[in-house]
ChimeraX commands (.cxc) that place a marker at each C-alpha (Angstrom):
marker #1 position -11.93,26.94,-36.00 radius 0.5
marker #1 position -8.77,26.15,-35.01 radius 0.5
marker #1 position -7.27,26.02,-31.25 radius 0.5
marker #1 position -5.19,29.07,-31.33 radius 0.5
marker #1 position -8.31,30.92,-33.00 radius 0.5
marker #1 position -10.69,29.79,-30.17 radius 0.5
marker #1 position -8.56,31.13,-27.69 radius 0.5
marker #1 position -8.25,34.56,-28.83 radius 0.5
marker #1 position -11.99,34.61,-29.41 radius 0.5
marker #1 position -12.32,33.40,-25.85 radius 0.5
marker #1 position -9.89,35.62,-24.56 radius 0.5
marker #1 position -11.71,38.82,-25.94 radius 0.5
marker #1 position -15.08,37.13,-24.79 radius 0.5
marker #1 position -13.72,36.66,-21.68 radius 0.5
marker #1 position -11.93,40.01,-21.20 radius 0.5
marker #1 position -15.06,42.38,-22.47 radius 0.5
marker #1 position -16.29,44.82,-20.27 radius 0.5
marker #1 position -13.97,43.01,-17.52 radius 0.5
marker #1 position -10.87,44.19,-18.11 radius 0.5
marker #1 position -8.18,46.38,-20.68 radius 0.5
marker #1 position -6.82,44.08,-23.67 radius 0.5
marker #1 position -3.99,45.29,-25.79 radius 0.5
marker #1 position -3.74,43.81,-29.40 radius 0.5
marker #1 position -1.25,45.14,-32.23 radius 0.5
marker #1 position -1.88,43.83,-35.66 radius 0.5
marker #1 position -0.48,44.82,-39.28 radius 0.5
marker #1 position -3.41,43.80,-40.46 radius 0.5
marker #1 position -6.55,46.14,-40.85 radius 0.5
marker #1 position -10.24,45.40,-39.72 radius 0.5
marker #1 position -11.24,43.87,-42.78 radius 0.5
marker #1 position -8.42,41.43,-42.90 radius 0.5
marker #1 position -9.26,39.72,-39.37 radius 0.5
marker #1 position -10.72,36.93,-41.96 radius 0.5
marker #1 position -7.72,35.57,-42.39 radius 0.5
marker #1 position -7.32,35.14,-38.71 radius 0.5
marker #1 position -10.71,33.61,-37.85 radius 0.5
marker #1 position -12.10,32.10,-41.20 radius 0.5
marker #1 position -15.53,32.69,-39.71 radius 0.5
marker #1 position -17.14,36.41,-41.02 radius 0.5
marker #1 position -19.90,35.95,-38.02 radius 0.5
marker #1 position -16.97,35.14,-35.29 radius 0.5
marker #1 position -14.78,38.08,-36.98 radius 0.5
marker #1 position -17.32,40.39,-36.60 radius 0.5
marker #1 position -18.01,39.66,-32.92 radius 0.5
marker #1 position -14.60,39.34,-32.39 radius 0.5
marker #1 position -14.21,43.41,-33.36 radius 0.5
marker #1 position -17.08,44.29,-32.12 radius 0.5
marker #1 position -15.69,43.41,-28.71 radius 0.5
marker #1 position -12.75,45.09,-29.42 radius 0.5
marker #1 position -13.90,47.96,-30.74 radius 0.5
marker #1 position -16.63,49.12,-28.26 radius 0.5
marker #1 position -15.15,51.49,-25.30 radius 0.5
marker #1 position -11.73,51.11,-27.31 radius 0.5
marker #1 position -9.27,53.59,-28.31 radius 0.5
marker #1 position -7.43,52.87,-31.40 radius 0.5
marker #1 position -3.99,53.99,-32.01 radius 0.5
marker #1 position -3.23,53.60,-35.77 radius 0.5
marker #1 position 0.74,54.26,-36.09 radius 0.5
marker #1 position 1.82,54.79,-39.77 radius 0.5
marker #1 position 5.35,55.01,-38.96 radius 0.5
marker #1 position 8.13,52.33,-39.86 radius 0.5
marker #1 position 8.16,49.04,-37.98 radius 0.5
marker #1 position 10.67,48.92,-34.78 radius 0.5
marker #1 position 11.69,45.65,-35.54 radius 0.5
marker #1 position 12.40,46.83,-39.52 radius 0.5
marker #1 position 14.40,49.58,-38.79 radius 0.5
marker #1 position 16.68,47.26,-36.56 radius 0.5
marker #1 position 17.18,44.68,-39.22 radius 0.5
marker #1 position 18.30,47.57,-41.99 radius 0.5
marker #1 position 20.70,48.84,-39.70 radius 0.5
marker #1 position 21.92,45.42,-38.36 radius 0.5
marker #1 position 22.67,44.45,-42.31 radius 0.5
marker #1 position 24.31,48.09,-42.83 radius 0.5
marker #1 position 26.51,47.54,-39.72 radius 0.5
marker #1 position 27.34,43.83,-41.33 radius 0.5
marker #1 position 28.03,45.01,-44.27 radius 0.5
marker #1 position 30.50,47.79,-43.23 radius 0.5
marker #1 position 32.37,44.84,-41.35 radius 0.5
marker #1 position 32.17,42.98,-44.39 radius 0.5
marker #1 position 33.67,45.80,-46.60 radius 0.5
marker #1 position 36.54,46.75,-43.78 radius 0.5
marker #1 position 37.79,43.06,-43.84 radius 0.5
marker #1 position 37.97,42.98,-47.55 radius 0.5
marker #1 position 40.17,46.09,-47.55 radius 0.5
marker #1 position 42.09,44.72,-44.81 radius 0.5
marker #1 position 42.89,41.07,-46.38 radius 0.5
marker #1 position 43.72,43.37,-49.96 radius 0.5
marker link #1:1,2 radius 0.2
marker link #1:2,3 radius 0.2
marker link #1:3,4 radius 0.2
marker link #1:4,5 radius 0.2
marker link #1:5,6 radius 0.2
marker link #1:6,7 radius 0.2
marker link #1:7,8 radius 0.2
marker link #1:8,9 radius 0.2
marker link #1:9,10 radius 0.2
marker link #1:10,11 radius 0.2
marker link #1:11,12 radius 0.2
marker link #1:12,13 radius 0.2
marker link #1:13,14 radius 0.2
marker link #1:14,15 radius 0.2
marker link #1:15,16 radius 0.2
marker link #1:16,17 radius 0.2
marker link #1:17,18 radius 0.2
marker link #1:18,19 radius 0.2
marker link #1:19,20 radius 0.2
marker link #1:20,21 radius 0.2
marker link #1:21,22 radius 0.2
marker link #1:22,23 radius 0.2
marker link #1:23,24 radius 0.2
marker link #1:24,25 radius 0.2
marker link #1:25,26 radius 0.2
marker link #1:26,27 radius 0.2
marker link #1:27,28 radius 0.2
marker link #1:28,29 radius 0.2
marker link #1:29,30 radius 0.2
marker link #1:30,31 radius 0.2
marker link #1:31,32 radius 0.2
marker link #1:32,33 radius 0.2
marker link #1:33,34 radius 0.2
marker link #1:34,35 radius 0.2
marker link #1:35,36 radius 0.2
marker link #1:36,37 radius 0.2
marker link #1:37,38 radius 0.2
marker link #1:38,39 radius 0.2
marker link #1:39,40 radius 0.2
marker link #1:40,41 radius 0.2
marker link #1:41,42 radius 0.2
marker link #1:42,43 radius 0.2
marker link #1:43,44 radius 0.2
marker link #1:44,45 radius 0.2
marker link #1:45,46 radius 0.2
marker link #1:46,47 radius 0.2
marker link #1:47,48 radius 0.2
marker link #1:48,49 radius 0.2
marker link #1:49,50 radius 0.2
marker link #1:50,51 radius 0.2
marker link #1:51,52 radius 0.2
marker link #1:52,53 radius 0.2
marker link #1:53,54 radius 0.2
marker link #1:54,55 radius 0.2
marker link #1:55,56 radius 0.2
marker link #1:56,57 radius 0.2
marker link #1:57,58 radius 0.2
marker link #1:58,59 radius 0.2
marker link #1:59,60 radius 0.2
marker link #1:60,61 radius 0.2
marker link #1:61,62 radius 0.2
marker link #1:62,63 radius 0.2
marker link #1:63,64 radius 0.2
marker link #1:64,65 radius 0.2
marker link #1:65,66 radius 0.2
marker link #1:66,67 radius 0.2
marker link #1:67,68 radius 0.2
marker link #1:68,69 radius 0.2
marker link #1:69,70 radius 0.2
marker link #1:70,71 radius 0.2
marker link #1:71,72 radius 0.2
marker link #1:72,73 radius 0.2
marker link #1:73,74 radius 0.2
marker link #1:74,75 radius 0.2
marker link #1:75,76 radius 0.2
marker link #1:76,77 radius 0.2
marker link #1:77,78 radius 0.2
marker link #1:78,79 radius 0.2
marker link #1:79,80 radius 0.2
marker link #1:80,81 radius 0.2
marker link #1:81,82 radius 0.2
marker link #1:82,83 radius 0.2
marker link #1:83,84 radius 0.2
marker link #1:84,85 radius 0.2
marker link #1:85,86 radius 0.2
marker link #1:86,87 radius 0.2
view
């Protein structure tokens, strides 16, 4: 396992029953093995996770989406005003 994937196993060990832990993922339960590579340390990893959790599933369009369409709208109004202005 690699460094990065210890750690967050770690963490979550560490953190259980201890204290709060806040994790967003795009990725759904059954895709955490791509993340760990290990079904027996993805399965304890969301079994920690999971037990005395709430989950919030949010099927609404990403924040971070919705800035970049309207960042590329906004460029490409500049883009069309200059052309009109240099024709």
């Amino acid at each position: 396992m690699s460094f990065e994937r210890s750690l967050l196993f770690t963490l979550l060990a560490a953190r259980y029953e201890i204290r709060s832990v806040v994790i967003t993922s795009n990725l759904a339960f059954s895709q955490w093995d791509n993340i760990f590579h290990d079904a027996m340390t993805t399965s304890a990893a969301i079994d920690r996770l999971v037990h005395h959790s709430t989950i919030l599933e949010l099927n609404t369009t990403s924040y971070r989406t919705e800035c970049a369409k309207n960042n590329q709208q906004k460029r490409l109004k500049k883009s069309e005003k200059l052309e009109e202005t240099v024709a």
